[in-house]
C-alpha positions in Angstrom: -20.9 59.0 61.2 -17.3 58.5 59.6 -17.3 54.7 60.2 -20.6 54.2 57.8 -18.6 56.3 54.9 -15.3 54.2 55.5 -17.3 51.0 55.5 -19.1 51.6 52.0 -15.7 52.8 50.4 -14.7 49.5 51.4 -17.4 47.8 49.9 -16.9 49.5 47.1 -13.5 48.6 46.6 -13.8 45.1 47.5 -16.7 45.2 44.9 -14.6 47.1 41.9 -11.5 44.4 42.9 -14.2 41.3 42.5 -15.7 42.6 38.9 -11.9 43.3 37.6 -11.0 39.6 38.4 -13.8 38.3 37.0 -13.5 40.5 34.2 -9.7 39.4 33.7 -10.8 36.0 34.3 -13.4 36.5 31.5 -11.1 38.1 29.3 -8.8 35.1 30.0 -11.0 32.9 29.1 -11.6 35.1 25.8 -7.9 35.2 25.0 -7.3 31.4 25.0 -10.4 31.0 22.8 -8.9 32.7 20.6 -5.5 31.6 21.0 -6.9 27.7 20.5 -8.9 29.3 17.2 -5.8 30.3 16.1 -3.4 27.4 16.5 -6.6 25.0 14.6 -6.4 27.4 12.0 -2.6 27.0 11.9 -2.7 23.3 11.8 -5.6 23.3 9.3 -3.1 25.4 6.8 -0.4 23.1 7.6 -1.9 19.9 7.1 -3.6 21.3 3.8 0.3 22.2 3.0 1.2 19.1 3.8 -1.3 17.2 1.6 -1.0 19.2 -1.1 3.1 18.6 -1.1 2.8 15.3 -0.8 0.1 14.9 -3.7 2.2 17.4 -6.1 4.9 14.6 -5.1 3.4 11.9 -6.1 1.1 13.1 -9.0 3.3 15.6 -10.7 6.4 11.9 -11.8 3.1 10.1 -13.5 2.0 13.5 -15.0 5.3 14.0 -17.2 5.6 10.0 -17.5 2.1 10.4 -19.1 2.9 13.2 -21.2 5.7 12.7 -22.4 4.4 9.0 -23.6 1.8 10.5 -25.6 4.6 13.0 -27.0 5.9 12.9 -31.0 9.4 11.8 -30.7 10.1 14.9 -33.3 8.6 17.2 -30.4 10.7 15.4 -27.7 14.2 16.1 -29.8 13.4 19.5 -30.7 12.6 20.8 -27.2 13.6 18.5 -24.8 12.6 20.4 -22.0 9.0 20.9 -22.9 6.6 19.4 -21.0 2.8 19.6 -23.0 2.8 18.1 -26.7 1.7 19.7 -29.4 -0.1 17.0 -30.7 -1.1 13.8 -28.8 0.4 10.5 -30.5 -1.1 7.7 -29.0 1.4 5.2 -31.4 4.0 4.7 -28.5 1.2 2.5 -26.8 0.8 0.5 -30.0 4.5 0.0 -30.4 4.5 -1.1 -26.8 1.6 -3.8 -27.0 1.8 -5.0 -30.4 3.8 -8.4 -30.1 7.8 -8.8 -31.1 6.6 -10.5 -34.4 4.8 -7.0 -35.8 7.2 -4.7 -34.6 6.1 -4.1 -31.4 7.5 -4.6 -27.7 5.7 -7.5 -26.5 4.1 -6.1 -23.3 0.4 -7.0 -24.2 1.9 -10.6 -23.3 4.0 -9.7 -20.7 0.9 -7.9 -18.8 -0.8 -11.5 -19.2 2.3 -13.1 -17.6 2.4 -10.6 -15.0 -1.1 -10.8 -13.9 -1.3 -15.2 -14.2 1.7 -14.6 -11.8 0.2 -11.9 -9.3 -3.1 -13.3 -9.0 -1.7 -17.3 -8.5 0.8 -15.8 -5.6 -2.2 -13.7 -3.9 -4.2 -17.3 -4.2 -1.4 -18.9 -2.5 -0.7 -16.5 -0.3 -3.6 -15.9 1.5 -4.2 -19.8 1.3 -1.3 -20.3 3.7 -1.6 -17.0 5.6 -4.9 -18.0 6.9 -4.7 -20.9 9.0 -1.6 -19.4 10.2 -2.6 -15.9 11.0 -5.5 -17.4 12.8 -3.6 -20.0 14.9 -1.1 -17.4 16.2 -3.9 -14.8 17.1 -6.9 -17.9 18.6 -4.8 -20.6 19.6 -2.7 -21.5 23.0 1.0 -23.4 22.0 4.8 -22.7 23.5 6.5 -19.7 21.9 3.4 -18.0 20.1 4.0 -14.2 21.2 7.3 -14.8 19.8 6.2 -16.3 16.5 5.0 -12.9 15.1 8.3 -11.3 15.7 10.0 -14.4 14.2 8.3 -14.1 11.5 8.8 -10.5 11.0 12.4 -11.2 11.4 13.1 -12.8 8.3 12.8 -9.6 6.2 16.2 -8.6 8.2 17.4 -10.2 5.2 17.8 -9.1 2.0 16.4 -10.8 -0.7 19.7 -11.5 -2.7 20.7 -13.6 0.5 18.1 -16.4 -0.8 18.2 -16.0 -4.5 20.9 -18.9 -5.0 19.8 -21.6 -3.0 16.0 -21.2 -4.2 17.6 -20.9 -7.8 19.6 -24.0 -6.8 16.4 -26.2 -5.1 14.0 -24.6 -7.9 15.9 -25.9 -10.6 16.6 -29.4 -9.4 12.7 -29.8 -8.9 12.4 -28.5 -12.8 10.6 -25.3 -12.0 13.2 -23.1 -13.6 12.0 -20.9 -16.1 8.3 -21.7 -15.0 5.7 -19.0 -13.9 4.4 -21.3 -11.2 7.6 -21.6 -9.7 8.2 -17.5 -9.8 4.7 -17.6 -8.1 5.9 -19.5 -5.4 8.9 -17.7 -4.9 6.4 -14.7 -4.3 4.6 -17.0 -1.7 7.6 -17.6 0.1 8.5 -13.9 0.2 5.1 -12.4 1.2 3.3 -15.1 3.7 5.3 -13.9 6.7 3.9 -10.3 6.7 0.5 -11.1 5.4 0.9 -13.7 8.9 1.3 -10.6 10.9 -1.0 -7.9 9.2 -3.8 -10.9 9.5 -2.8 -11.5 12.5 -3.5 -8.3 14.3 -7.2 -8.4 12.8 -8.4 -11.9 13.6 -7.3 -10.7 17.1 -9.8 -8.1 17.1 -13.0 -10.3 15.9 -14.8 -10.7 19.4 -14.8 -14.6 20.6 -18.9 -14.3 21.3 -19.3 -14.6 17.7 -17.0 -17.7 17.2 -18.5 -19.3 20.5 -22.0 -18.9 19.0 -20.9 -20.5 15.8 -19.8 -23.2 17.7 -22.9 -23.4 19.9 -24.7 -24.0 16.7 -22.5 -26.7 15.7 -19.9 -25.6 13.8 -16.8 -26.8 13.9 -13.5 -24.5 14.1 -12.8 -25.0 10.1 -16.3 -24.4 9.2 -16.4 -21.4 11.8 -13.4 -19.8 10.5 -14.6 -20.5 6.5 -18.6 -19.2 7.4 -18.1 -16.6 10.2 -14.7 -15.0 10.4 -13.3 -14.7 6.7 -16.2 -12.7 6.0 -15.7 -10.3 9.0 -12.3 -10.0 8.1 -13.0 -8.9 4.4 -11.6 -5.8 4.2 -8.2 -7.4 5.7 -8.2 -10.1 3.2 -8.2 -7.8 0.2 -5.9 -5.6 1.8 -3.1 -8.1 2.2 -4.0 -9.1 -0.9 -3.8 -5.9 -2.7 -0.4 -5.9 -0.7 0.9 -9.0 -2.3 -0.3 -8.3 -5.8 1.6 -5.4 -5.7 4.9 -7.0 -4.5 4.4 -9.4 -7.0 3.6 -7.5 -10.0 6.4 -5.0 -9.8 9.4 -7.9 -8.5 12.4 -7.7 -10.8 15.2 -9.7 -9.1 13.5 -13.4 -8.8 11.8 -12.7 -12.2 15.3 -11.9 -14.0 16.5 -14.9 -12.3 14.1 -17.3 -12.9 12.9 -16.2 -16.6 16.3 -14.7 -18.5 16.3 -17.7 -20.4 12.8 -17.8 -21.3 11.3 -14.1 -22.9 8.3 -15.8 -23.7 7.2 -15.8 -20.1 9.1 -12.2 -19.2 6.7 -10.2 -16.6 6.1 -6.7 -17.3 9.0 -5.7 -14.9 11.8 -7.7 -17.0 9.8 -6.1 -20.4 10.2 -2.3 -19.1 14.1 -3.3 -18.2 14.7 -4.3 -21.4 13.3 -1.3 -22.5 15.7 0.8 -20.7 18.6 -1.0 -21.6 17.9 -0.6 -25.2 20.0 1.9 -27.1 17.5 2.0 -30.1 14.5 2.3 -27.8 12.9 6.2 -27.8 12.3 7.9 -24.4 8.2 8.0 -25.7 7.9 4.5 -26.0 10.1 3.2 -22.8 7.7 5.9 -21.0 4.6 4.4 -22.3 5.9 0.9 -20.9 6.0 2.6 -17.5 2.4 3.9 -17.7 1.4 0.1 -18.8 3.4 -1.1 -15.7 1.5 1.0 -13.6 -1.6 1.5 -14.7 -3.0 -1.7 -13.4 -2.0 -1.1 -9.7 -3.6 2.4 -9.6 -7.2 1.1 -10.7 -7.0 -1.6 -8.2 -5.9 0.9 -5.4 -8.8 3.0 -6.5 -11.8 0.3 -6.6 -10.4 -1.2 -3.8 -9.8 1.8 -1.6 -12.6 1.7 0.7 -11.7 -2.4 2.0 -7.7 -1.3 1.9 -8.7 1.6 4.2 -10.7 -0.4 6.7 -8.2 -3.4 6.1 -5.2 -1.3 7.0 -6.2 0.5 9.6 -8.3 -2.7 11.1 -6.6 -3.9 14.3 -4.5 -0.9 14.9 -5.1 -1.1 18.4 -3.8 -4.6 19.0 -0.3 -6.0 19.0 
């Protein structure tokens, strides 16, 4: 009689023990649902934070640069500290345009200079970096893993380090004082990382699609010119973008290589002169750096879907 009693307390004991672990273990896995909500949430707010510091960095410079272009200079002396003009004046960008010989600053021609320059070193560039960037990532020769890094290496030094002797071997073959030679100086200083960011993408085009090309009787040239330069589009403008860029914002090699000639001054050597001038107001040397940069932010914008993909292509491969 006393045994049956004892036995079902035990049952029922055993039974209340099981349903409270599994409710703990349910509520367990309740809590670290909630817990993992949470810490998305918290990263969510933090990389919103983060990208919204990071624009307010970067947009808020080009904000005041652009208002306080289009700022009277009457408005700028009075109240120095104010940021919004009453009044827009769009005259400082006509001051800065207009050529030397109607009062103006010169940069429409400079911008000209600046782009012939750009665009004939991103020619050149991406004419040697090429065959190169292709060789190192397709073909077998002594020393090629080390090639990349050796290439790499050379931007250990600084640029002042080969400013004399390029002066030196620039002006004995006449190209002193010449945009052509300033556009190979660019060549020189850009071809070894446009190697290397190439590089790394041409590795990841799969050799199937070069070995069918070839089956069809293509030869390597004519493979590399019809079948990977197109694949490797977004790449190509991206390095290109990335020497335009380095080429239209240089100083030291253009100051260099054009002091004597202000005919053939680049945008960079206009805006200097700008700053250095003690006659100069703060409106128009700001409207020389919207002119400077203008350029570069429209090409980032209509080329921001390639430089994505081109950046970003071959991430995986060393």
């Amino acid at each position: 009689m006393s045994t049956r009693p004892a036995a079902a307390r035990a049952g029922g004991a055993a039974g209340d023990a099981a349903g409270g672990a599994a409710g703990g273990a349910a509520g367990g896995r309740g809590g670290g649902r909630a817990r993992g909500r949470s810490g998305e949430r918290t990263v969510s707010v933090l990389r919103r934070a983060a990208i919204a510091f990071f624009a307010a960095v970067t947009v808020l410079p080009f904000l005041y640069m652009l208002l306080l272009s289009v700022k009277p200079v009457e408005q700028l002396l009075a109240d120095p500290g104010g940021l919004w003009p009453r009044g827009a004046t769009w005259s400082t960008y006509r001051d800065v345009l207009l050529p030397a010989s109607s009062g103006g600053q010169g940069f429409l021609r400079m911008l000209g200079n600046s782009a012939l320059v750009s665009l004939a070193a991103v020619a050149l560039a991406l004419l040697a970096a090429v065959p190169g960037a292709y060789a190192v990532a397709r073909l077998r020769f002594f020393g090629r893993r080390r090639v990349g890094v050796l290439f790499l290496a050379l931007y250990l030094f600084p640029a002042t380090l080969l400013a004399v002797p390029l002066f030196v071997i620039f002006a004995r073959l006449g190209l002193q004082g010449s945009l052509g030679g300033l556009a190979v100086v660019y060549v020189a200083q850009t071809v070894p990382v446009s190697v290397h960011m190439l590089r790394n993408y041409f590795a990841t085009v799969p050799r199937g699609v070069e070995e069918a090309a070839a089956l069809d009787g293509c030869s390597r040239p004519q493979t590399v010119c019809r079948v990977v330069l197109p694949l490797a589009a977004p790449s190509l403008a991206a390095t290109g973008l990335y020497v335009f860029v380095i080429a239209w914002n240089e100083f030291l090699f253009a100051l260099l290589f054009l002091v004597a000639e202000p005919g053939k001054w680049t945008v960079s050597l206009g805006l200097q002169q700008l700053a250095g001038g003690v006659e100069v107001p703060k409106t128009v040397l700001m409207a020389g750096s919207v002119v400077l940069t203008v350029p570069v932010v429209v090409l980032f914008l209509a080329a921001e879907r390639l430089l994505a993909e081109g950046l970003t292509s071959g991430a995986d491969r060393g």
